[in-house]
Gaussian input, Z-matrix of N, CA and C with variables (Angstrom, degrees):
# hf/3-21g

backbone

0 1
 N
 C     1     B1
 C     2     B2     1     A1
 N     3     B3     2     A2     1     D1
 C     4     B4     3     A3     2     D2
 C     5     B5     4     A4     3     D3
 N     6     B6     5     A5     4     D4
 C     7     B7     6     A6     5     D5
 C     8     B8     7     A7     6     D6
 N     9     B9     8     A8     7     D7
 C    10    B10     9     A9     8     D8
 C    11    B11    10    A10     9     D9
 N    12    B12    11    A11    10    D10
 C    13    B13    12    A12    11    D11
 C    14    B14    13    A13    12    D12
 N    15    B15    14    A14    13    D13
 C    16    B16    15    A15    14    D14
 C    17    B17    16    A16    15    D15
 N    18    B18    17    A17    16    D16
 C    19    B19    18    A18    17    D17
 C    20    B20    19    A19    18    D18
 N    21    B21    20    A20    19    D19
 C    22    B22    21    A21    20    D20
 C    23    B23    22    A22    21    D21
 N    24    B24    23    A23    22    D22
 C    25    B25    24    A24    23    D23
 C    26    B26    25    A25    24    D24
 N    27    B27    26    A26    25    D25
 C    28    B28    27    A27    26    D26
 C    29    B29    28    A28    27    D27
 N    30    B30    29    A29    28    D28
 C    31    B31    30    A30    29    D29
 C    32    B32    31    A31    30    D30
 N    33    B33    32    A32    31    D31
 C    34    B34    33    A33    32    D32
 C    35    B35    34    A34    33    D33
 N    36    B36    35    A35    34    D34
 C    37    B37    36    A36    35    D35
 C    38    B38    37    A37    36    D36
 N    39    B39    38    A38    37    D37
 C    40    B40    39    A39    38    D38
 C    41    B41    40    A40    39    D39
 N    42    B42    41    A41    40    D40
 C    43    B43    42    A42    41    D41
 C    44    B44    43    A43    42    D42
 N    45    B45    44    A44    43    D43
 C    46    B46    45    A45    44    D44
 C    47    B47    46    A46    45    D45
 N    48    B48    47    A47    46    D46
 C    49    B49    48    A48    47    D47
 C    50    B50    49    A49    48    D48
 N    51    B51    50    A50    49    D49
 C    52    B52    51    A51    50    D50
 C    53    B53    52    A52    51    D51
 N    54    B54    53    A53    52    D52
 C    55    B55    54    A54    53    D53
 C    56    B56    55    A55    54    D54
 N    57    B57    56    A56    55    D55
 C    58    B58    57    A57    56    D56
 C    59    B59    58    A58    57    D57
 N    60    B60    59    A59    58    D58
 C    61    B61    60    A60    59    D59
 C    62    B62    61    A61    60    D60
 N    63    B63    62    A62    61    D61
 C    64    B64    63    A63    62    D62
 C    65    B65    64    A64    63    D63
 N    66    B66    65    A65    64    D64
 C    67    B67    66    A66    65    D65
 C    68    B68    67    A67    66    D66
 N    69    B69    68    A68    67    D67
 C    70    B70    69    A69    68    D68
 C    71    B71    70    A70    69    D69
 N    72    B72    71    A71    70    D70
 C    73    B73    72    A72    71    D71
 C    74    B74    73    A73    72    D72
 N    75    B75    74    A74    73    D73
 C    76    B76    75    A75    74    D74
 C    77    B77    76    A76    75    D75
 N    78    B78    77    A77    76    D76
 C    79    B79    78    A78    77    D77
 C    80    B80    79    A79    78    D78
 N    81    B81    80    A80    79    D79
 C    82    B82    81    A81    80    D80
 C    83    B83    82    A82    81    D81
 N    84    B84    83    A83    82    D82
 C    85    B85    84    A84    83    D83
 C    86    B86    85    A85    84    D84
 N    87    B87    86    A86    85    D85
 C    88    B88    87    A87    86    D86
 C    89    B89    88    A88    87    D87
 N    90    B90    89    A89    88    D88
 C    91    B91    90    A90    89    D89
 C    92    B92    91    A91    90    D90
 N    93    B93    92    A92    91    D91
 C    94    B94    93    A93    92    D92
 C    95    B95    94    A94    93    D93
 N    96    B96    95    A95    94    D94
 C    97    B97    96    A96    95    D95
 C    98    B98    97    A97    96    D96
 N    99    B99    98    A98    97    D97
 C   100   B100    99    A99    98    D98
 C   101   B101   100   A100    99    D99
 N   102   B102   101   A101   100   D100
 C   103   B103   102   A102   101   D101
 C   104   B104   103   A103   102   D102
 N   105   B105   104   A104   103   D103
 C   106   B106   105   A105   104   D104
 C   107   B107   106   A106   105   D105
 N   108   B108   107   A107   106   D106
 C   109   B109   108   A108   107   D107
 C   110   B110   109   A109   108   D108
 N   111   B111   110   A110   109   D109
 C   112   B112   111   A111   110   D110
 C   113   B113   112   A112   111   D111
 N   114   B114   113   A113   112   D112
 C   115   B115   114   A114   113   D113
 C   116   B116   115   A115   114   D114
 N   117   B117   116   A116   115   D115
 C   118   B118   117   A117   116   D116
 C   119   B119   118   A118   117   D117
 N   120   B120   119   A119   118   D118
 C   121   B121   120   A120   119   D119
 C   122   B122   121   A121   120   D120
 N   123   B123   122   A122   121   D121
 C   124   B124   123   A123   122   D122
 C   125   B125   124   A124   123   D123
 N   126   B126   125   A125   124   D124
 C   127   B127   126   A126   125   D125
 C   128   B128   127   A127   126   D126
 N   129   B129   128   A128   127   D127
 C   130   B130   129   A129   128   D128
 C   131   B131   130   A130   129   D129
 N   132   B132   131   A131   130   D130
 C   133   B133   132   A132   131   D131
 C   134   B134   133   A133   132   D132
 N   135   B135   134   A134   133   D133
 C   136   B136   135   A135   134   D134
 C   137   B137   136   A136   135   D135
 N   138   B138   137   A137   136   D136
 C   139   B139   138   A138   137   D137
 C   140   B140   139   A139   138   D138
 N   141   B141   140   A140   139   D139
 C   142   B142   141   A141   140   D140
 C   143   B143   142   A142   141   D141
 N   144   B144   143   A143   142   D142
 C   145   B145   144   A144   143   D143
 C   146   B146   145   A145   144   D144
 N   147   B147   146   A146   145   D145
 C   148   B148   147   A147   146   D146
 C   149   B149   148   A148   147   D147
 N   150   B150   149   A149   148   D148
 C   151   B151   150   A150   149   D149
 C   152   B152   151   A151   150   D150
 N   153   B153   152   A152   151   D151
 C   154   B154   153   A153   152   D152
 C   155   B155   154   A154   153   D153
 N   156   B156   155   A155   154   D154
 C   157   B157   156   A156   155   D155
 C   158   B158   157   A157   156   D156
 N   159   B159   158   A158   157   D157
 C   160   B160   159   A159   158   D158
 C   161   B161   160   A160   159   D159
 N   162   B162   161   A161   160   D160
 C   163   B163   162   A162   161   D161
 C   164   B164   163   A163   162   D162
 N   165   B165   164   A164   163   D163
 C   166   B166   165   A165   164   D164
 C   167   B167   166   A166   165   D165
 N   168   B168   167   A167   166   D166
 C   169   B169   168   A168   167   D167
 C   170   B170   169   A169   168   D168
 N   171   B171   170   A170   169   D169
 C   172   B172   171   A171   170   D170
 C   173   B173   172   A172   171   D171
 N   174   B174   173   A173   172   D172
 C   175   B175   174   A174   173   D173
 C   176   B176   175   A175   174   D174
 N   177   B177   176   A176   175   D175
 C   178   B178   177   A177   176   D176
 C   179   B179   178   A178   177   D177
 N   180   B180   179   A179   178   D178
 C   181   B181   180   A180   179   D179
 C   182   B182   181   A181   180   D180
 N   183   B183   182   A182   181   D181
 C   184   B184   183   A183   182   D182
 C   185   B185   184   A184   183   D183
 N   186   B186   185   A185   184   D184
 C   187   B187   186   A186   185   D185
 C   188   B188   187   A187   186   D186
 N   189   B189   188   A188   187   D187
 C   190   B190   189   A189   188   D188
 C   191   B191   190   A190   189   D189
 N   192   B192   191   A191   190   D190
 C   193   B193   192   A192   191   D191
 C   194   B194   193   A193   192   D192
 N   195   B195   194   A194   193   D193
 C   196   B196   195   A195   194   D194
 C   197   B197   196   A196   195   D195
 N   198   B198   197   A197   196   D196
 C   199   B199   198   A198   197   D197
 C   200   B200   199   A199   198   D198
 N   201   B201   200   A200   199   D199
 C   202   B202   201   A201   200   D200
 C   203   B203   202   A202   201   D201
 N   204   B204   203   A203   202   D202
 C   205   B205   204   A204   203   D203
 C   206   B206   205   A205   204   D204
 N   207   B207   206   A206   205   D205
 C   208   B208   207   A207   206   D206
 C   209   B209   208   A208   207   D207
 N   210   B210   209   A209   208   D208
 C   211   B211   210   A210   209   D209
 C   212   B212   211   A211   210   D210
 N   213   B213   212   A212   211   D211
 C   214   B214   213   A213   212   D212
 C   215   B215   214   A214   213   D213
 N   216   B216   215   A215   214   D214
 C   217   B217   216   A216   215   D215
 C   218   B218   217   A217   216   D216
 N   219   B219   218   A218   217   D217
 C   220   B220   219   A219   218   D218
 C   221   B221   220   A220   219   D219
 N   222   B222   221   A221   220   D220
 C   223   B223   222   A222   221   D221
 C   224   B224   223   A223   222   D222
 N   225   B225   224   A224   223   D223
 C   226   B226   225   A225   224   D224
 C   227   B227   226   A226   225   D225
 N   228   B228   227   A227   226   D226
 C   229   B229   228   A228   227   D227
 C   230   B230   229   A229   228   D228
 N   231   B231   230   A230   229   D229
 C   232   B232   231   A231   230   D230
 C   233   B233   232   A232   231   D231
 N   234   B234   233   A233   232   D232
 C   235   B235   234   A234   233   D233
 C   236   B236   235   A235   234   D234
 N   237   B237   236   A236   235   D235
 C   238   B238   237   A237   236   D236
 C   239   B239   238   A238   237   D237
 N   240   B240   239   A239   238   D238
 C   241   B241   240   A240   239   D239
 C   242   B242   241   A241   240   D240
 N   243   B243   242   A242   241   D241
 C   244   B244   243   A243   242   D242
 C   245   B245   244   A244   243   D243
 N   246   B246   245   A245   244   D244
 C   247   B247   246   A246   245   D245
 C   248   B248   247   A247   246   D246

   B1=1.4485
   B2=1.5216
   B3=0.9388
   B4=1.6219
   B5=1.4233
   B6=1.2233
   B7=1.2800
   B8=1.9357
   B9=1.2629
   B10=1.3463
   B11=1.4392
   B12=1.3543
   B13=1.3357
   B14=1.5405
   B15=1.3926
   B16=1.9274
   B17=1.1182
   B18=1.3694
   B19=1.5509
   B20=1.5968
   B21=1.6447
   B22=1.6642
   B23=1.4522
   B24=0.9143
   B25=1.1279
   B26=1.5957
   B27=1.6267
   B28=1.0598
   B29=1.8152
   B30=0.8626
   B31=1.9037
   B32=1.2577
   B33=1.2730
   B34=1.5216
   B35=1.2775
   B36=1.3746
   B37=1.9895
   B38=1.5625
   B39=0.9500
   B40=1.3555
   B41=2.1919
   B42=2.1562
   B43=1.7287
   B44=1.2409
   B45=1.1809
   B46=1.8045
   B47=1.5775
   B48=1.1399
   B49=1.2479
   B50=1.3371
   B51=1.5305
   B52=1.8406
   B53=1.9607
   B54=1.5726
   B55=1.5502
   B56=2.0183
   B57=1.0889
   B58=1.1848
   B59=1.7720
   B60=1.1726
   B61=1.9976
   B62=1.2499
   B63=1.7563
   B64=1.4156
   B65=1.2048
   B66=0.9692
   B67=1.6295
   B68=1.7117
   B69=1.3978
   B70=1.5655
   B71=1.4089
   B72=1.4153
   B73=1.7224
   B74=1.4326
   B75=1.3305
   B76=0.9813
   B77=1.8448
   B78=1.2537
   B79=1.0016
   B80=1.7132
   B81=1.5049
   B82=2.2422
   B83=1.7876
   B84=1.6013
   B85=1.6308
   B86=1.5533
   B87=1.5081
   B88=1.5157
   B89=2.0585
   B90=1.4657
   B91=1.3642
   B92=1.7209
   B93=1.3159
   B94=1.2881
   B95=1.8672
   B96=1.6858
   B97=1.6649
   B98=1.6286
   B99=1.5502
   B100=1.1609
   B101=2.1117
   B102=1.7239
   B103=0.7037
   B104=2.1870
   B105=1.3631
   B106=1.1234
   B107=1.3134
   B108=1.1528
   B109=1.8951
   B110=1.6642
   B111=1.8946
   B112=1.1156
   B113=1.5198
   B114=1.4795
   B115=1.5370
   B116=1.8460
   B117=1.1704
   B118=1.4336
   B119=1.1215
   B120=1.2929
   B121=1.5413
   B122=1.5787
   B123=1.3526
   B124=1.9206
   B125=1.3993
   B126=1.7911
   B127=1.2239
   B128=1.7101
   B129=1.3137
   B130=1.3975
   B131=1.4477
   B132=1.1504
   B133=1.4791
   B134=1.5115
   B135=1.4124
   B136=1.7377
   B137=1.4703
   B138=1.0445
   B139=1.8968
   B140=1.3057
   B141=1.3268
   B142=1.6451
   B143=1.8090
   B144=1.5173
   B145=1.5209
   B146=1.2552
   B147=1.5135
   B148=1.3671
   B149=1.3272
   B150=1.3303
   B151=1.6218
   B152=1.9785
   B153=1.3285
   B154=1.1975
   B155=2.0040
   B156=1.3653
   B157=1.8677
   B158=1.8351
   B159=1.1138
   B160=1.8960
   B161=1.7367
   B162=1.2852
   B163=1.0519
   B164=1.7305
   B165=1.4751
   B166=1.6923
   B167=1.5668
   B168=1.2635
   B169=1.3850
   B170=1.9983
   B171=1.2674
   B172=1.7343
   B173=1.4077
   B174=1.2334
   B175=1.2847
   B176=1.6780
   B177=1.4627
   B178=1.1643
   B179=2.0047
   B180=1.6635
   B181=1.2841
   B182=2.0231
   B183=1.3417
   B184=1.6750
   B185=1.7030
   B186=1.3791
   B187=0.9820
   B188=1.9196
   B189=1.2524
   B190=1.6507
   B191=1.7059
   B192=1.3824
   B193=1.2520
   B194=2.1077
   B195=1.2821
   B196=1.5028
   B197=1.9014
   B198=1.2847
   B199=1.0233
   B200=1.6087
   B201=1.5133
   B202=1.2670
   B203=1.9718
   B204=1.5898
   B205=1.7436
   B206=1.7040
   B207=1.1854
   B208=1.7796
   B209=1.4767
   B210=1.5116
   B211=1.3466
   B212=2.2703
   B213=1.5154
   B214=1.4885
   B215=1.7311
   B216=1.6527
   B217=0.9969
   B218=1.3696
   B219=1.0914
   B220=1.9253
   B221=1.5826
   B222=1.7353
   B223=1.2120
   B224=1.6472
   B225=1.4146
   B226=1.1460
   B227=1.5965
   B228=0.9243
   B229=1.6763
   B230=1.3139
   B231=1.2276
   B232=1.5028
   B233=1.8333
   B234=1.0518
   B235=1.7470
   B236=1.7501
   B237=1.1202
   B238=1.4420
   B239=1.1368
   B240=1.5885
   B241=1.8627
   B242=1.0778
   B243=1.2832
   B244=1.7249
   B245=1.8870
   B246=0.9150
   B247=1.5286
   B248=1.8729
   A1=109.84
   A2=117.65
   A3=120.72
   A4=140.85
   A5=98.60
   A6=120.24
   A7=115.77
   A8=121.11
   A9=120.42
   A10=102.19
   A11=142.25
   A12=164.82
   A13=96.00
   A14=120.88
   A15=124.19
   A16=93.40
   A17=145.63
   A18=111.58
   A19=136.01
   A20=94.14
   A21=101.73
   A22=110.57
   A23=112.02
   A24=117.77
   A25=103.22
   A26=142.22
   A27=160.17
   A28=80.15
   A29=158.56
   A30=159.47
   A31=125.90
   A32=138.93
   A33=129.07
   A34=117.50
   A35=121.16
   A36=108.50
   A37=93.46
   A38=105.49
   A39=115.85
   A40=89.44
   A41=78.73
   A42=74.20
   A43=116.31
   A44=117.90
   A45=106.54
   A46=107.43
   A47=114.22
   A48=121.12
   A49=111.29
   A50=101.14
   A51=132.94
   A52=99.41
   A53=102.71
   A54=121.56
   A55=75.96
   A56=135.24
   A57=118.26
   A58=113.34
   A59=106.68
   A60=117.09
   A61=104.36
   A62=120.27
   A63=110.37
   A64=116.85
   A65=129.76
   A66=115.02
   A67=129.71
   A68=122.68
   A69=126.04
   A70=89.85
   A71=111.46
   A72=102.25
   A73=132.22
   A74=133.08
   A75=153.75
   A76=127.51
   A77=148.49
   A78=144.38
   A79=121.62
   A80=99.34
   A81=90.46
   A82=97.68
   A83=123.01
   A84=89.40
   A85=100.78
   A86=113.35
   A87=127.83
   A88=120.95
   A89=86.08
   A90=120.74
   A91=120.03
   A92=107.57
   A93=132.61
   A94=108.95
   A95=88.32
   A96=94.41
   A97=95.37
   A98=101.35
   A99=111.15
   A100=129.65
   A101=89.08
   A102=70.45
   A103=115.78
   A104=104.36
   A105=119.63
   A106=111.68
   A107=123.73
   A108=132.19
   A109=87.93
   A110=111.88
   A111=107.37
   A112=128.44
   A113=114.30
   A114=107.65
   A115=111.15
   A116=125.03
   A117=116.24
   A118=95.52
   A119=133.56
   A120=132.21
   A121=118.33
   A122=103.98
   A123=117.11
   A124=100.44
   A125=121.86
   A126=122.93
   A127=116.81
   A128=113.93
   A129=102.91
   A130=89.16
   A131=132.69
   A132=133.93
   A133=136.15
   A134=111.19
   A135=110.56
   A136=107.32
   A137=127.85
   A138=123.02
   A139=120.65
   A140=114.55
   A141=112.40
   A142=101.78
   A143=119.58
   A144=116.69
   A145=104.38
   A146=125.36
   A147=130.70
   A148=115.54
   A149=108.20
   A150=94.93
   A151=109.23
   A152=109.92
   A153=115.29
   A154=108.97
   A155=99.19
   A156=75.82
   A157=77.46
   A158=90.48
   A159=108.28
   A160=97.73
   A161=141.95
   A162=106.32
   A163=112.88
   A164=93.45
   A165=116.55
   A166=96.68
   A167=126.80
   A168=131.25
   A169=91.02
   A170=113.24
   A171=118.75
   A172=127.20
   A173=105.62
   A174=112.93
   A175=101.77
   A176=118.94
   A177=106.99
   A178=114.53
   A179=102.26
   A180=68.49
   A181=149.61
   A182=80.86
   A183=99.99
   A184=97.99
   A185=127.79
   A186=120.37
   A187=136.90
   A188=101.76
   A189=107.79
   A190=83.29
   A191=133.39
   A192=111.65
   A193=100.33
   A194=90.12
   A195=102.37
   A196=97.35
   A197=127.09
   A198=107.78
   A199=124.99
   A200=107.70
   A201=114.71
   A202=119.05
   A203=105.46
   A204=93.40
   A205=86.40
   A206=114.62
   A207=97.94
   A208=97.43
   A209=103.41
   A210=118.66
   A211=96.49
   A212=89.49
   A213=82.29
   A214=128.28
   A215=99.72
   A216=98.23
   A217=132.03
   A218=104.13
   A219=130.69
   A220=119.46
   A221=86.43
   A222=103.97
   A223=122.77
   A224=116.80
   A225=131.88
   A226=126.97
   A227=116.85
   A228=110.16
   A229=100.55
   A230=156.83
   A231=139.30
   A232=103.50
   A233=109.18
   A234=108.62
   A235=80.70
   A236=152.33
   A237=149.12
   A238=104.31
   A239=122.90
   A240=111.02
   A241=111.66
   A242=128.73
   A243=125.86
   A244=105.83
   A245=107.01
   A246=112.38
   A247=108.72
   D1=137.57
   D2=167.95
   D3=-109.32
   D4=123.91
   D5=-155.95
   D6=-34.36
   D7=137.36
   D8=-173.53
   D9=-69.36
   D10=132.49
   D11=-156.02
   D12=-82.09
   D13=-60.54
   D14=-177.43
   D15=-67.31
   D16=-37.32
   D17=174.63
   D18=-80.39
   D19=-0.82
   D20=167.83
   D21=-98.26
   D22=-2.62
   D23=-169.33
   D24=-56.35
   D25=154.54
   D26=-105.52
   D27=-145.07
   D28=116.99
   D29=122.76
   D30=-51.65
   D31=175.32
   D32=125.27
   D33=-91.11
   D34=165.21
   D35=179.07
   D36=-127.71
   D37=140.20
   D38=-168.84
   D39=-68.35
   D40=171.43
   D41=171.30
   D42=-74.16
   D43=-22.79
   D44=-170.38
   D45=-63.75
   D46=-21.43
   D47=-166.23
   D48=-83.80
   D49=-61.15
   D50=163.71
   D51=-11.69
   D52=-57.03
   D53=-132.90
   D54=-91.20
   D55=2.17
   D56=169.97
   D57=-119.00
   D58=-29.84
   D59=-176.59
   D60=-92.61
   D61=-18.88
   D62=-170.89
   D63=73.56
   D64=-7.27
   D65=169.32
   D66=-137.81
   D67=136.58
   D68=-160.13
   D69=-59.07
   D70=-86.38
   D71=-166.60
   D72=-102.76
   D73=114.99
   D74=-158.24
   D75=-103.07
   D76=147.36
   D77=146.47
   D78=-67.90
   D79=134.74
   D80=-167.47
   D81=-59.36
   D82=-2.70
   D83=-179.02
   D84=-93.93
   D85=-21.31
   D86=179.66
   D87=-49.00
   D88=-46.00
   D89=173.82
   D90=-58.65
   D91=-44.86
   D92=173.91
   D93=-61.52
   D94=-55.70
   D95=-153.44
   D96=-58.77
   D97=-53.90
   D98=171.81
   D99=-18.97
   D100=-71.37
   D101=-162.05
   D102=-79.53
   D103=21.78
   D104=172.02
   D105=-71.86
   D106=-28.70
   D107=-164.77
   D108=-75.83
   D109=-66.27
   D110=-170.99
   D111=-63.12
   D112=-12.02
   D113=162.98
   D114=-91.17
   D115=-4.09
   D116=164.75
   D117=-81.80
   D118=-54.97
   D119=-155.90
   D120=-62.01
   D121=-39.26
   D122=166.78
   D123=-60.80
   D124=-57.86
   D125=-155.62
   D126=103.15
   D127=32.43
   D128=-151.70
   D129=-120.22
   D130=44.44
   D131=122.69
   D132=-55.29
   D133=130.24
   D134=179.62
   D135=-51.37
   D136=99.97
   D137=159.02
   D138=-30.97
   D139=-35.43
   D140=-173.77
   D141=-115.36
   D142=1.44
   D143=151.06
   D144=-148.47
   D145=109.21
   D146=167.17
   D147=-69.58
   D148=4.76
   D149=175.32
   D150=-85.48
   D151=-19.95
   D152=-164.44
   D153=-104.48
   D154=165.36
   D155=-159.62
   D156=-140.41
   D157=147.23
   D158=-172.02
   D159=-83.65
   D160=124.53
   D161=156.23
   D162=-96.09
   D163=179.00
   D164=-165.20
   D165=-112.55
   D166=177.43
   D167=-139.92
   D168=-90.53
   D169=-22.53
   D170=157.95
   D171=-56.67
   D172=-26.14
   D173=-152.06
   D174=-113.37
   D175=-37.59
   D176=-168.90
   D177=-76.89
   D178=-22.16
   D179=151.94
   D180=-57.44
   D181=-24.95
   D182=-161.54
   D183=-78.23
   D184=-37.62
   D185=154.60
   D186=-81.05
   D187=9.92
   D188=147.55
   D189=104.81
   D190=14.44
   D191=164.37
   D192=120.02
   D193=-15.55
   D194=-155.33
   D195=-63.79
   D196=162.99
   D197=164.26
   D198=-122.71
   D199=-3.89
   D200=139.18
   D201=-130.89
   D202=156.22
   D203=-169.56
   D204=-140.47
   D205=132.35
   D206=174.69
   D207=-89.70
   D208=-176.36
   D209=-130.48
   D210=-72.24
   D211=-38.01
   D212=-176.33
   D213=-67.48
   D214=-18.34
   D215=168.12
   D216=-89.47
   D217=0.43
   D218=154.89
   D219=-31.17
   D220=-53.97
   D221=-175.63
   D222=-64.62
   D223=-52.20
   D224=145.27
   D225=-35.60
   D226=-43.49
   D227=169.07
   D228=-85.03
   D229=-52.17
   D230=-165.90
   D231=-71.85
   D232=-2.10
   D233=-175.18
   D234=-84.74
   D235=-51.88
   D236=-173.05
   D237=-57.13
   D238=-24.39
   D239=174.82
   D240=-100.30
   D241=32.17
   D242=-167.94
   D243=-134.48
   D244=103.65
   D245=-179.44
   D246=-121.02

């Protein structure tokens, strides 16, 4: 199968975003994986719902202020840092 073209596609990531994945421009699956390492790596999954992810004082900008967002709506707020 071959790979969908808009998701390799090359972005910018905003700084709020930048200041947690480490890097200016990114691909949206790059962006994702990313920022998956840094929420295993903190630990900032709900214990009693892993679908939902706590953010930490990095993160809540990137999720709009929120202080927890589950995972699909993850998706939706990092689409606002990707130009």
């Amino acid at each position: 199968r071959k790979p969908n073209a808009a998701f390799m596609k090359k972005l910018t990531v905003s700084a709020a975003l930048a200041s947690v994945i480490g890097v200016g421009m990114a691909a949206r699956t790059e962006v994702v994986s990313a920022l998956w390492k840094y929420i295993k790596k903190h630990n900032l999954q709900d214990p009693k719902n892993r679908r939902n992810i706590i953010a930490d004082e990095k993160l809540k900008p990137v999720f709009g202020g929120k202080n927890s967002v589950s995972m699909f709506e993850m998706t939706k707020h990092v689409s606002k840092h990707l130009k």
